[in-house]
PDB file of N, CA, C and O in Angstrom:
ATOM      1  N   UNK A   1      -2.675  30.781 -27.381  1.00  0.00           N
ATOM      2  CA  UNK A   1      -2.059  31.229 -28.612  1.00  0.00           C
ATOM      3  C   UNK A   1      -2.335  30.241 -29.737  1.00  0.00           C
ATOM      4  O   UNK A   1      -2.620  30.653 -30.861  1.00  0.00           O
ATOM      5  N   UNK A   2      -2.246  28.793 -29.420  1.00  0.00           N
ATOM      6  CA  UNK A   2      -2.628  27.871 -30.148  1.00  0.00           C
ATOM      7  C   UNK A   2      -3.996  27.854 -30.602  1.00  0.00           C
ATOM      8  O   UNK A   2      -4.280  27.420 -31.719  1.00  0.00           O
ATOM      9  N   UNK A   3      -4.897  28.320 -29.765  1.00  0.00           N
ATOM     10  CA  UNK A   3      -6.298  28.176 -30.404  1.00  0.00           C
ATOM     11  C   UNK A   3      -6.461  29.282 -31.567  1.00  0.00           C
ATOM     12  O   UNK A   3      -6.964  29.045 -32.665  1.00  0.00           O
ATOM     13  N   UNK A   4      -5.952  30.537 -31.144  1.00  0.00           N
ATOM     14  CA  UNK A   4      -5.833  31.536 -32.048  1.00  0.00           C
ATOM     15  C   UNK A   4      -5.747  31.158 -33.022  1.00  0.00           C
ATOM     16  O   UNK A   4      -6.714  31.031 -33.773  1.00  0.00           O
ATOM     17  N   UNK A   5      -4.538  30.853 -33.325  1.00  0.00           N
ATOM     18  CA  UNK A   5      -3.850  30.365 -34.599  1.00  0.00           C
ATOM     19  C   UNK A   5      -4.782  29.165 -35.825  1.00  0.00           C
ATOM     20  O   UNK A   5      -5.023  29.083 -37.029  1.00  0.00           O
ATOM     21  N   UNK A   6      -5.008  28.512 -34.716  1.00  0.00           N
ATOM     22  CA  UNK A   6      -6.163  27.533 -35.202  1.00  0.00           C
ATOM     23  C   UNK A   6      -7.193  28.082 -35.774  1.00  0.00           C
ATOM     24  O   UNK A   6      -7.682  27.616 -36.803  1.00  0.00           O
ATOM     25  N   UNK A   7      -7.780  29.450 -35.000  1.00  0.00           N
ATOM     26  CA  UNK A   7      -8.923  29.911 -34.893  1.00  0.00           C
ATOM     27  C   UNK A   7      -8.607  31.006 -36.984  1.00  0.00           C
ATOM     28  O   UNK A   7      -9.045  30.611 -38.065  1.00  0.00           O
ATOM     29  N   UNK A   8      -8.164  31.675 -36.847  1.00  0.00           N
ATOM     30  CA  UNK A   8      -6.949  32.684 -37.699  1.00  0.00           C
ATOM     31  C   UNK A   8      -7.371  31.239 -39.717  1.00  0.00           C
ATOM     32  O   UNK A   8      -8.036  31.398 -40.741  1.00  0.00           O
ATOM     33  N   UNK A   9      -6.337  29.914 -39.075  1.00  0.00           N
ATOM     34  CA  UNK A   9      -6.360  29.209 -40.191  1.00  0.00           C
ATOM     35  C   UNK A   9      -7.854  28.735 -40.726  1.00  0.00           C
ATOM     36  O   UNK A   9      -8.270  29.168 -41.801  1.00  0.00           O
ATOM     37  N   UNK A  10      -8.624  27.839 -39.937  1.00  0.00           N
ATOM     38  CA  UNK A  10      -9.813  27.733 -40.031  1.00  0.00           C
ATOM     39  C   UNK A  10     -11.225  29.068 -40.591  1.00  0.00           C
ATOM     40  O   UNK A  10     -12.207  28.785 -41.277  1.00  0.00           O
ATOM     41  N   UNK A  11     -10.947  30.190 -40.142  1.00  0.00           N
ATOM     42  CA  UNK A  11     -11.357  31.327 -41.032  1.00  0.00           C
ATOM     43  C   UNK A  11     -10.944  31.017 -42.208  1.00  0.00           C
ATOM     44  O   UNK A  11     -11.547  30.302 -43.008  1.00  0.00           O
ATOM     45  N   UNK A  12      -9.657  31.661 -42.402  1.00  0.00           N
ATOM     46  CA  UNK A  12      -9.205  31.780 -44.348  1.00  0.00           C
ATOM     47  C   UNK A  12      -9.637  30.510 -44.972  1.00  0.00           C
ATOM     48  O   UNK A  12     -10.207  30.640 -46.055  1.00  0.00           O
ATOM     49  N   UNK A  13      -9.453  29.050 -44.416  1.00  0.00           N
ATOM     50  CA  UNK A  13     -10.073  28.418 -45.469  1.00  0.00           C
ATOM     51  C   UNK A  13     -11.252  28.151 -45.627  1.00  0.00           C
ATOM     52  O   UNK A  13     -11.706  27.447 -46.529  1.00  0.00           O
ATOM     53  N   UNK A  14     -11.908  28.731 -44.695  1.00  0.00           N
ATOM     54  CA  UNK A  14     -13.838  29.021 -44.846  1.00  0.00           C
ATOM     55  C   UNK A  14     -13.913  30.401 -45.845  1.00  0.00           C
ATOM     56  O   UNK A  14     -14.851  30.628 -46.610  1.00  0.00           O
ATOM     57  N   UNK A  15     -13.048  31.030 -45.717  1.00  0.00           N
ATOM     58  CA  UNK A  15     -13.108  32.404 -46.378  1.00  0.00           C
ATOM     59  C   UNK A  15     -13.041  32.039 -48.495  1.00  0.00           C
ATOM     60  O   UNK A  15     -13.688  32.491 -49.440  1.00  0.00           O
ATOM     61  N   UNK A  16     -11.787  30.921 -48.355  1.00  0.00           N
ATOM     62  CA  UNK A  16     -11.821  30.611 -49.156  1.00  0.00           C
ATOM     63  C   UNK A  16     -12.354  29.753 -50.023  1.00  0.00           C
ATOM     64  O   UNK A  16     -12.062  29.725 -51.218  1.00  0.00           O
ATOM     65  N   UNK A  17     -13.430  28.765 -49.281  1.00  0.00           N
ATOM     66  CA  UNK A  17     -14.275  27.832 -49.876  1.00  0.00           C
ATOM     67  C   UNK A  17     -15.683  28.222 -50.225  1.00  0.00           C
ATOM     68  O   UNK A  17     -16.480  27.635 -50.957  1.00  0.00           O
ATOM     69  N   UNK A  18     -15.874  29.781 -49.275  1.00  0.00           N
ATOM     70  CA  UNK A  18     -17.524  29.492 -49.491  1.00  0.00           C
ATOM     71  C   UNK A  18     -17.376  31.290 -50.263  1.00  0.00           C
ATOM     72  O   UNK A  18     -18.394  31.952 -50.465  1.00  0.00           O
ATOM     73  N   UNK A  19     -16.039  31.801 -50.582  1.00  0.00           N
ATOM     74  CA  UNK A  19     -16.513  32.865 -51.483  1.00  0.00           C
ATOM     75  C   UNK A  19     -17.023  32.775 -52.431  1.00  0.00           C
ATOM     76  O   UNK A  19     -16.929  31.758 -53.119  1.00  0.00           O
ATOM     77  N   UNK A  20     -17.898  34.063 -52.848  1.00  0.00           N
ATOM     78  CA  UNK A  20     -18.766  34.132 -53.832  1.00  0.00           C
ATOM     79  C   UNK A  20     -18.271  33.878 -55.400  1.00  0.00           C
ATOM     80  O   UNK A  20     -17.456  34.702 -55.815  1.00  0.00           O
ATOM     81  N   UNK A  21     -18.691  32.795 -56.340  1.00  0.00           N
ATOM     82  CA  UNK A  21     -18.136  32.851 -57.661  1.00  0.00           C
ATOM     83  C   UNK A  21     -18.316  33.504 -58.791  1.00  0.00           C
ATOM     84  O   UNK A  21     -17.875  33.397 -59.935  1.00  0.00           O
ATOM     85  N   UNK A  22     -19.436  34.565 -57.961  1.00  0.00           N
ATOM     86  CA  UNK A  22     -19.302  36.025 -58.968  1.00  0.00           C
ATOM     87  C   UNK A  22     -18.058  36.613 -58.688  1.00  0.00           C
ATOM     88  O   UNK A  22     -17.388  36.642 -59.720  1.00  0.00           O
ATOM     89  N   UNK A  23     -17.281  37.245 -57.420  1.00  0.00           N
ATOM     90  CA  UNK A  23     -16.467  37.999 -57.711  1.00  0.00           C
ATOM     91  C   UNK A  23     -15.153  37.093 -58.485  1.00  0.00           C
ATOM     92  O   UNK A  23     -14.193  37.850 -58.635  1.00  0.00           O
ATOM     93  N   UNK A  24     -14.942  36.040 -58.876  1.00  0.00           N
ATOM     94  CA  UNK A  24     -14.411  35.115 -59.814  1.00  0.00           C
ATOM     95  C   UNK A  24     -14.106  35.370 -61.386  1.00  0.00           C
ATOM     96  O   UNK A  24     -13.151  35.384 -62.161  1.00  0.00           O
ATOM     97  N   UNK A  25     -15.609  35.576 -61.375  1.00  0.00           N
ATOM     98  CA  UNK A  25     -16.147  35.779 -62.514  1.00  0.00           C
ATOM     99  C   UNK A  25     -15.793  37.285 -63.069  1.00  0.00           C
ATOM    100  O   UNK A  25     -15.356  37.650 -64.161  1.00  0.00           O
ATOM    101  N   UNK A  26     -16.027  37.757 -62.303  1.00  0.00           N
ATOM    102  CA  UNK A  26     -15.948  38.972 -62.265  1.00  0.00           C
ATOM    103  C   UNK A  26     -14.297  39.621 -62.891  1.00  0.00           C
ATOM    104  O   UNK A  26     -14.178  40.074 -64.030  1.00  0.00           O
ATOM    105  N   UNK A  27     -13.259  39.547 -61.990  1.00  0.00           N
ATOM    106  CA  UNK A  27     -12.042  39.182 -62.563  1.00  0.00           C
ATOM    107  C   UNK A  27     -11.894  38.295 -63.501  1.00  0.00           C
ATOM    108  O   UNK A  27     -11.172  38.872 -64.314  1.00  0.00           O
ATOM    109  N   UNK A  28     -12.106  37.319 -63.878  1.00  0.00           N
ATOM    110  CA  UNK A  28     -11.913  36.752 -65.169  1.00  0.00           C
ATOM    111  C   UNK A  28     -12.371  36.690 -66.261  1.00  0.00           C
ATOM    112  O   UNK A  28     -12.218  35.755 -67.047  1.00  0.00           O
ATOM    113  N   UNK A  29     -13.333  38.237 -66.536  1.00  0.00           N
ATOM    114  CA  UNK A  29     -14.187  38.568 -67.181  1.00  0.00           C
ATOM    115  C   UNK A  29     -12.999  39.656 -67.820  1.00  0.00           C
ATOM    116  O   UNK A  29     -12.571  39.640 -68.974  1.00  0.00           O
ATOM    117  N   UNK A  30     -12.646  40.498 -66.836  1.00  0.00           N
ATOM    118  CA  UNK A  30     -11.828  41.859 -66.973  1.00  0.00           C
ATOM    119  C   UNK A  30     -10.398  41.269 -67.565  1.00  0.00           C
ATOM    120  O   UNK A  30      -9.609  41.826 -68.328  1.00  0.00           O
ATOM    121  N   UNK A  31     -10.340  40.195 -67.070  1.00  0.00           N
ATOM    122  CA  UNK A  31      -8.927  39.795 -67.952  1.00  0.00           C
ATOM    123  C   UNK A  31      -8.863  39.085 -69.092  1.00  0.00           C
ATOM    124  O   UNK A  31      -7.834  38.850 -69.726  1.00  0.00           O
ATOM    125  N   UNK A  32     -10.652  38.524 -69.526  1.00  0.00           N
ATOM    126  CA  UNK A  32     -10.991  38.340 -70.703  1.00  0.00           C
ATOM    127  C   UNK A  32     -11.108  39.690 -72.118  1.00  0.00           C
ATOM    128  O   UNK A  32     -11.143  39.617 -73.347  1.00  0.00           O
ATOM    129  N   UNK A  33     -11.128  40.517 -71.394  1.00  0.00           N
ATOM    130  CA  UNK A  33     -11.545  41.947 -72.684  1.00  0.00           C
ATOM    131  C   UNK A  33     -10.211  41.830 -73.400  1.00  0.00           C
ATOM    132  O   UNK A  33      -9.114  41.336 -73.137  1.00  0.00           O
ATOM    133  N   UNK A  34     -10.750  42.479 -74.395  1.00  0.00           N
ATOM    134  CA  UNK A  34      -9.933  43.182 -75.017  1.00  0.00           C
ATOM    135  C   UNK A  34      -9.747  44.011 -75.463  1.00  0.00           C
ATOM    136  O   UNK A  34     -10.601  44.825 -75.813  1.00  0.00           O
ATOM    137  N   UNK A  35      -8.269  44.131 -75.649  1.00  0.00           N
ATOM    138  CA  UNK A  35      -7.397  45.607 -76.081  1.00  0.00           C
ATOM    139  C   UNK A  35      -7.732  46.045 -77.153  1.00  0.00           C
ATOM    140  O   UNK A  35      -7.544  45.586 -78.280  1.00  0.00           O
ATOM    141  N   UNK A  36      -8.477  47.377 -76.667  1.00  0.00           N
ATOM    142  CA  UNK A  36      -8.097  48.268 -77.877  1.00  0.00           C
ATOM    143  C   UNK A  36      -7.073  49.136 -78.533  1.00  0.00           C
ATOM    144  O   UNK A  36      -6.581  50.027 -77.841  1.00  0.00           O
ATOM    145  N   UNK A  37      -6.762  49.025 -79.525  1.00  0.00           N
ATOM    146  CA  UNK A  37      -5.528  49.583 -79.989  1.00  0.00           C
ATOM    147  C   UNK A  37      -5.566  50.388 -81.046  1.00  0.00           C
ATOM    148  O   UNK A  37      -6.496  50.151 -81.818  1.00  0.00           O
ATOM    149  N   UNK A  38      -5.073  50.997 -81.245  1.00  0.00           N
ATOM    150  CA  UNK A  38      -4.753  52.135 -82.566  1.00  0.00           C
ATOM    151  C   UNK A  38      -3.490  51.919 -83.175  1.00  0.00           C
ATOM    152  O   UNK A  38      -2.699  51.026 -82.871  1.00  0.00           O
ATOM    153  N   UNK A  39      -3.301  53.027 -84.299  1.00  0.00           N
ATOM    154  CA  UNK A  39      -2.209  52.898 -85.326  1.00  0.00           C
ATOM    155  C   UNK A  39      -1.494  54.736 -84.332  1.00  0.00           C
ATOM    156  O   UNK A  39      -1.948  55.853 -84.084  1.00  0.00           O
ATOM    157  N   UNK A  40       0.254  53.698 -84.031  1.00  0.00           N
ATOM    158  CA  UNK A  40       0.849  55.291 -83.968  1.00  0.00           C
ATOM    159  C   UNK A  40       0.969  56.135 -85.656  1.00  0.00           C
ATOM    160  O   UNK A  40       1.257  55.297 -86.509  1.00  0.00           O
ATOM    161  N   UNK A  41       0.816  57.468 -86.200  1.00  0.00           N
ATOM    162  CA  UNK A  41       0.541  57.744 -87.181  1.00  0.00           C
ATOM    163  C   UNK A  41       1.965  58.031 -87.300  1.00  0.00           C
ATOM    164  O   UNK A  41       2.159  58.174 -88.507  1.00  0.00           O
ATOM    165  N   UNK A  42       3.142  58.201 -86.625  1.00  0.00           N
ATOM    166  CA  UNK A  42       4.636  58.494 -86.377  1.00  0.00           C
ATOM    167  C   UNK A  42       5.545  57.228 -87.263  1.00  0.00           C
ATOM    168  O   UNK A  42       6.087  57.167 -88.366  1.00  0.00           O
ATOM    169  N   UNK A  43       5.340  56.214 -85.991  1.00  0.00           N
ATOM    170  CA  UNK A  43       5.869  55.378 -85.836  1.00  0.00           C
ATOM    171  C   UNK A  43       5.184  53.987 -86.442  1.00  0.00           C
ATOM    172  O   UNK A  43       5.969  53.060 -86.647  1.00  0.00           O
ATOM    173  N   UNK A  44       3.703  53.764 -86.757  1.00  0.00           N
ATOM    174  CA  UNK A  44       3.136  52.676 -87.403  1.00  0.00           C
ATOM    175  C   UNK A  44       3.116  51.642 -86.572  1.00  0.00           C
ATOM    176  O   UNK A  44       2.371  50.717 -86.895  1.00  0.00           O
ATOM    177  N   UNK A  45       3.991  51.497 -85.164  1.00  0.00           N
ATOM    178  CA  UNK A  45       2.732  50.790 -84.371  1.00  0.00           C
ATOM    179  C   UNK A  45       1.829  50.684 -83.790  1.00  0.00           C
ATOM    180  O   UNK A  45       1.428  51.846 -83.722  1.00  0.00           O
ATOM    181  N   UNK A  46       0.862  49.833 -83.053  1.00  0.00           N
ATOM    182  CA  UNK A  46       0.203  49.688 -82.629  1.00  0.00           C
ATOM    183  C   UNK A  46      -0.145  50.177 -80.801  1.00  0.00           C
ATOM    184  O   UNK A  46       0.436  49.558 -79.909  1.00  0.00           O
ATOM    185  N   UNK A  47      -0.942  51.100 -80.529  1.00  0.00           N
ATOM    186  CA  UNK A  47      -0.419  51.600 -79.449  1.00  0.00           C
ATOM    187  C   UNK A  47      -1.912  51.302 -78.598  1.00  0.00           C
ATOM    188  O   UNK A  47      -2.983  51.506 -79.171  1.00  0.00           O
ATOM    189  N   UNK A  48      -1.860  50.841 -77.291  1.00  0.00           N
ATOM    190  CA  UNK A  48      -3.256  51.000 -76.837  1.00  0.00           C
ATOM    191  C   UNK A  48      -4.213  52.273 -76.601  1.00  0.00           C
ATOM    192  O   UNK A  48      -3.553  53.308 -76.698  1.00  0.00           O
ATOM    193  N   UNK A  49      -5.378  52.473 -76.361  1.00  0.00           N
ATOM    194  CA  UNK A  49      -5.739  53.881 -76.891  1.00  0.00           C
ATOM    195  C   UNK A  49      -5.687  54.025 -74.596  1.00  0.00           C
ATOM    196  O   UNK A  49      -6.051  54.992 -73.927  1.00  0.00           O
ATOM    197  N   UNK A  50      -5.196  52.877 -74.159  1.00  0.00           N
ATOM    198  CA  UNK A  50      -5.329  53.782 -72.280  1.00  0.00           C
ATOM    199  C   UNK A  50      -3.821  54.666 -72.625  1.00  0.00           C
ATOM    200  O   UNK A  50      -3.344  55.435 -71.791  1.00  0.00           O
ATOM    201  N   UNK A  51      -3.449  54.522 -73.405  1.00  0.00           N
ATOM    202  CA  UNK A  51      -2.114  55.564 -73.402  1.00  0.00           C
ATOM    203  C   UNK A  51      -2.464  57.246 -73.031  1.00  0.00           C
ATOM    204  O   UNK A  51      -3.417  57.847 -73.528  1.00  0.00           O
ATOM    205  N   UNK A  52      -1.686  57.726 -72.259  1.00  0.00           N
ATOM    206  CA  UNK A  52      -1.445  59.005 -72.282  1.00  0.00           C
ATOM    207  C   UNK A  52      -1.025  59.963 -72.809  1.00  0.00           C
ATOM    208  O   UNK A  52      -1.056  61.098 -72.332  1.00  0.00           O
ATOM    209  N   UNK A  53      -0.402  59.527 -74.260  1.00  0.00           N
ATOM    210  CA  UNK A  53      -0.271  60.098 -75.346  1.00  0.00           C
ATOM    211  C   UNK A  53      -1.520  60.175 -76.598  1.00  0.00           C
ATOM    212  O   UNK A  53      -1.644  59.435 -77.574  1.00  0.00           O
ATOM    213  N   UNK A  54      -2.032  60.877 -76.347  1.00  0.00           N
ATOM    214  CA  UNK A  54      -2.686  61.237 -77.314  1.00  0.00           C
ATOM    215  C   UNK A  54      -3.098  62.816 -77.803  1.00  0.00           C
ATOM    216  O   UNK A  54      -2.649  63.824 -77.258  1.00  0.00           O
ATOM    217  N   UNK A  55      -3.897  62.816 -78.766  1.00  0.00           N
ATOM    218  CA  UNK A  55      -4.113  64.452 -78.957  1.00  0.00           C
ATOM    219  C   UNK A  55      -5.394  63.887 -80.502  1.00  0.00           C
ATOM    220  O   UNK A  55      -5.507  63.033 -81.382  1.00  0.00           O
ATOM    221  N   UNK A  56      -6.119  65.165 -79.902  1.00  0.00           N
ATOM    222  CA  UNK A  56      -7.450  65.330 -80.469  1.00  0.00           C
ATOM    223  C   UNK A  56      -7.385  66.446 -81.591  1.00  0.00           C
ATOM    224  O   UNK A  56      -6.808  67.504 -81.342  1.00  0.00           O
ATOM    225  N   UNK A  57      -7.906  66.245 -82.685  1.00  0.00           N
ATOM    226  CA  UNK A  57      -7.352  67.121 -84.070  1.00  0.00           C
ATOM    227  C   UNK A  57      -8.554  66.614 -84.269  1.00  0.00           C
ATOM    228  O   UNK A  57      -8.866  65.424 -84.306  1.00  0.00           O
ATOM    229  N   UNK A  58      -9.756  68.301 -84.498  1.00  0.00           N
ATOM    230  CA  UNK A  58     -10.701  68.075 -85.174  1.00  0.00           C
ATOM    231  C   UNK A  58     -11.263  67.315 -84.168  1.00  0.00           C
ATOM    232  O   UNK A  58     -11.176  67.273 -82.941  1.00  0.00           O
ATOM    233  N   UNK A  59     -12.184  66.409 -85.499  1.00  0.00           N
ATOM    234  CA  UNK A  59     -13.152  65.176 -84.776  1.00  0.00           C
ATOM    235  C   UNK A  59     -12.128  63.771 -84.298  1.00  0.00           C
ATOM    236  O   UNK A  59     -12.755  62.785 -83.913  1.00  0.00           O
ATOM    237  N   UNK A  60     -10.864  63.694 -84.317  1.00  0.00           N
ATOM    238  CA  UNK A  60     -10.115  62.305 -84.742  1.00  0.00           C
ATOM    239  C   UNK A  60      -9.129  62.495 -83.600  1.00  0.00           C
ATOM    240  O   UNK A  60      -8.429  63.502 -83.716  1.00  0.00           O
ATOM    241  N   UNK A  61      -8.944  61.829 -82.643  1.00  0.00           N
ATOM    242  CA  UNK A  61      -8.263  60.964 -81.907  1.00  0.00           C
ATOM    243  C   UNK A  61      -6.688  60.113 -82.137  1.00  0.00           C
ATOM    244  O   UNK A  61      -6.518  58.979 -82.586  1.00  0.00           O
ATOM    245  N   UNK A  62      -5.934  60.838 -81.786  1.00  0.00           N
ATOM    246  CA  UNK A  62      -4.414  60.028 -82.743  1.00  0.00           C
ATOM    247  C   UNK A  62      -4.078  59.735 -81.463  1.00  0.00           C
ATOM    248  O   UNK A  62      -4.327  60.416 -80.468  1.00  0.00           O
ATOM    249  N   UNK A  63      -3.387  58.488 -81.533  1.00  0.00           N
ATOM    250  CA  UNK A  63      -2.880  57.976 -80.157  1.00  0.00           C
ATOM    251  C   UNK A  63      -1.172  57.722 -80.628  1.00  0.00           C
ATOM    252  O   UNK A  63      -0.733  57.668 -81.777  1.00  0.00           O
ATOM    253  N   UNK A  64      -0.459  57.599 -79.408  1.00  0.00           N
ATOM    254  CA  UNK A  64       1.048  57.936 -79.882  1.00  0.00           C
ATOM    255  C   UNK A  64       1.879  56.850 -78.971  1.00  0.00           C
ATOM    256  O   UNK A  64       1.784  57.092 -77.768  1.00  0.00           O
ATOM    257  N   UNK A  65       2.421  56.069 -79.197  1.00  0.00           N
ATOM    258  CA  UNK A  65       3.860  55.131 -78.152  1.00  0.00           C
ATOM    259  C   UNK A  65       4.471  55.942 -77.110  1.00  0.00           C
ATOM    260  O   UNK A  65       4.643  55.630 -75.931  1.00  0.00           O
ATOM    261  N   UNK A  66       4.733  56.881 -77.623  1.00  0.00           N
ATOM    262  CA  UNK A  66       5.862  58.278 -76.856  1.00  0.00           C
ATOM    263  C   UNK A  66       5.714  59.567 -76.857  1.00  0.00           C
ATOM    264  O   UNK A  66       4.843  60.155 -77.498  1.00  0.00           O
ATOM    265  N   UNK A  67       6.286  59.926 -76.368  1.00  0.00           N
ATOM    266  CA  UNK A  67       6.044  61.682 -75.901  1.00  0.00           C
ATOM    267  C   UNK A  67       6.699  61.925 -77.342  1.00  0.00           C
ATOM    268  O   UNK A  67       5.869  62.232 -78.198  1.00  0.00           O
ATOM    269  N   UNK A  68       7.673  61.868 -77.660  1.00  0.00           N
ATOM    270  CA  UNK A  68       8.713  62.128 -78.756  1.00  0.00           C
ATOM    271  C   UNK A  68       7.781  61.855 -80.107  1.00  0.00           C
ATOM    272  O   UNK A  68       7.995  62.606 -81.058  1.00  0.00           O
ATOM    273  N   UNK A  69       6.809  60.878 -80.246  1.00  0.00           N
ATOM    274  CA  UNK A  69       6.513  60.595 -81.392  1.00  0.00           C
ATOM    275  C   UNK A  69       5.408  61.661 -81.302  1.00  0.00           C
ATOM    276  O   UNK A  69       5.262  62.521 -82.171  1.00  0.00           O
ATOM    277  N   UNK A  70       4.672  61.564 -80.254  1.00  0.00           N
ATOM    278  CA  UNK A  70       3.258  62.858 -80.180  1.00  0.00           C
ATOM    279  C   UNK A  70       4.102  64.433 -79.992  1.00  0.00           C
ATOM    280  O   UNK A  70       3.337  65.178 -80.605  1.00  0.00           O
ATOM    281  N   UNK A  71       4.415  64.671 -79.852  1.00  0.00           N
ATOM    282  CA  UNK A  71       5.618  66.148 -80.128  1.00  0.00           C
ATOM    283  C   UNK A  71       5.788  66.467 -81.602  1.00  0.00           C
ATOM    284  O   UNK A  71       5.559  67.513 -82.210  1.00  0.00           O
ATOM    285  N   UNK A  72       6.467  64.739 -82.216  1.00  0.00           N
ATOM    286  CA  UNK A  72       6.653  65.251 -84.009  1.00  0.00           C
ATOM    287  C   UNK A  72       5.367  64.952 -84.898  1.00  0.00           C
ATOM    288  O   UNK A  72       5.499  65.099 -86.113  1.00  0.00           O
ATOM    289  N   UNK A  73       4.390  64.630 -84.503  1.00  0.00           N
ATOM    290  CA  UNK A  73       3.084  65.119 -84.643  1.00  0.00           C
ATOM    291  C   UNK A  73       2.717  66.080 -84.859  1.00  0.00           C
ATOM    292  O   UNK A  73       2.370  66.536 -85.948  1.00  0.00           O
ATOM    293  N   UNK A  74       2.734  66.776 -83.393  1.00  0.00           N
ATOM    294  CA  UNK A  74       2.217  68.564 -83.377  1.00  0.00           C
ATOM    295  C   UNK A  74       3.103  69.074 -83.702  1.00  0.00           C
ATOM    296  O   UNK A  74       2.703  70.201 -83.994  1.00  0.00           O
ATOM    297  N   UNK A  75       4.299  69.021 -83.900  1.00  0.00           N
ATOM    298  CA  UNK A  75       4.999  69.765 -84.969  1.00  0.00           C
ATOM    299  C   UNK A  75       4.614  69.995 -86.281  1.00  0.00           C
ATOM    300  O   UNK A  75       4.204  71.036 -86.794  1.00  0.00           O
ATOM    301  N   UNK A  76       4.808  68.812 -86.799  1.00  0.00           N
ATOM    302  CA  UNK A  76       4.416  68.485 -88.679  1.00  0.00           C
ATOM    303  C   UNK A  76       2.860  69.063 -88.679  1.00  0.00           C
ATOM    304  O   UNK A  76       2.281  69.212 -89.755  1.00  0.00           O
ATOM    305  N   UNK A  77       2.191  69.391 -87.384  1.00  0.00           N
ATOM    306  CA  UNK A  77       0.460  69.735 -88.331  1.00  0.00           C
ATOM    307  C   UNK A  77       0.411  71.322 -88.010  1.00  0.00           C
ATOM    308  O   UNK A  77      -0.402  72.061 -88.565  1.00  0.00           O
ATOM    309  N   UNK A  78       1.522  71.850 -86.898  1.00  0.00           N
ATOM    310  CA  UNK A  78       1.395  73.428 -86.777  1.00  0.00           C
ATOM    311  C   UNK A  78       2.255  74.040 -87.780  1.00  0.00           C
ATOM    312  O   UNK A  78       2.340  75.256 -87.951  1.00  0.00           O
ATOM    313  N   UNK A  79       3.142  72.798 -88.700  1.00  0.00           N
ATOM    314  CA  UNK A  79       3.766  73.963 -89.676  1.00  0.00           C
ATOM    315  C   UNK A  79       5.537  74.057 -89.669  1.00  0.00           C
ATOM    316  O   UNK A  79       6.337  74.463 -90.512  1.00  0.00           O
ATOM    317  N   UNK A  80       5.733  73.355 -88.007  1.00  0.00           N
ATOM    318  CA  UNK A  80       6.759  73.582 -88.099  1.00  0.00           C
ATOM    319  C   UNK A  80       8.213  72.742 -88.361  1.00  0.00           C
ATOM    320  O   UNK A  80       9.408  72.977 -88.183  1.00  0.00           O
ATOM    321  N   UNK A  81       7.250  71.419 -88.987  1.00  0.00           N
ATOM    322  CA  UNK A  81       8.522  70.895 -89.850  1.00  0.00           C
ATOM    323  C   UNK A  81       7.676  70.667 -91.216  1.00  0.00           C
ATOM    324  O   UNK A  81       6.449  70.694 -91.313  1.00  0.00           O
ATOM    325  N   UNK A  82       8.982  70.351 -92.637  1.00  0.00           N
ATOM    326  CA  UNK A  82       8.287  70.134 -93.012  1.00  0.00           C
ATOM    327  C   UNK A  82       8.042  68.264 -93.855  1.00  0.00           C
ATOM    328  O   UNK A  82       7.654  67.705 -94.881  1.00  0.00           O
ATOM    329  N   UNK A  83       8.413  68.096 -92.964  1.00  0.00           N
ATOM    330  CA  UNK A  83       7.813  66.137 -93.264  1.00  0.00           C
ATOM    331  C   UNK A  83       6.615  66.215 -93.331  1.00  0.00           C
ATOM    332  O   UNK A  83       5.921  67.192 -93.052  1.00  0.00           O
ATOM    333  N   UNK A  84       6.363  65.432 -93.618  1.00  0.00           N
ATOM    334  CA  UNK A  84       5.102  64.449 -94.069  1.00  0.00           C
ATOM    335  C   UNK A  84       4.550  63.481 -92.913  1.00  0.00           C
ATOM    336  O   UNK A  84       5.361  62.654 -92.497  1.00  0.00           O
ATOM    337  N   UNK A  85       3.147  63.488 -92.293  1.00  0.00           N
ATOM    338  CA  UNK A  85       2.431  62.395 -91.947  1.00  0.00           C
ATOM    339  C   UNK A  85       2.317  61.296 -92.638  1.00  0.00           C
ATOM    340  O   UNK A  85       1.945  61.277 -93.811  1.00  0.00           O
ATOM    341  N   UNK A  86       2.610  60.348 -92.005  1.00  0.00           N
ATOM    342  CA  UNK A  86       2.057  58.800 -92.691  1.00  0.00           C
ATOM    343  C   UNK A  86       1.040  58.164 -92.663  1.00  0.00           C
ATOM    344  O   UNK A  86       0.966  57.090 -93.260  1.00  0.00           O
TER     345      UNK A  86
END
């Protein structure tokens, strides 16, 4: 059981000395990018565009914080309030 164990520790820190420093790189590449972001047209902040709120009008791309803010969106452009976009 003892050799096992031995056998078990001696792996992981071979595992961990002679991995490759591309996949390193690799992750610390992806956590180097950066965010892209948009303007909520609702609310005026800044929202990332991986959001799931969005909606396509025309050629243009509006990205939204919330369900609630993308709702009074498509409201105000089908007519049925009558506020104003910002």
């Amino acid at each position: 059981m003892v050799k096992l164990l031995l056998f078990i520790l001696i792996a992981f820190v071979a595992f961990k000395l002679f991995r490759k420093p591309e996949d390193l790189k690799k992750v610390r590449e992806e956590a180097a990018k950066p965010l892209e972001t948009a303007v909520d047209p609702i609310t005026g902040t800044y929202v990332s565009k991986d959001t799931e709120f969005k909606v396509k009008l025309y050629d243009k791309v509006y990205y939204f914080d919330s369900k609630d803010s993308m709702d009074k969106f498509i409201a105000q452009k089908t007519g049925e309030n009558d506020e104003t976009v910002s």
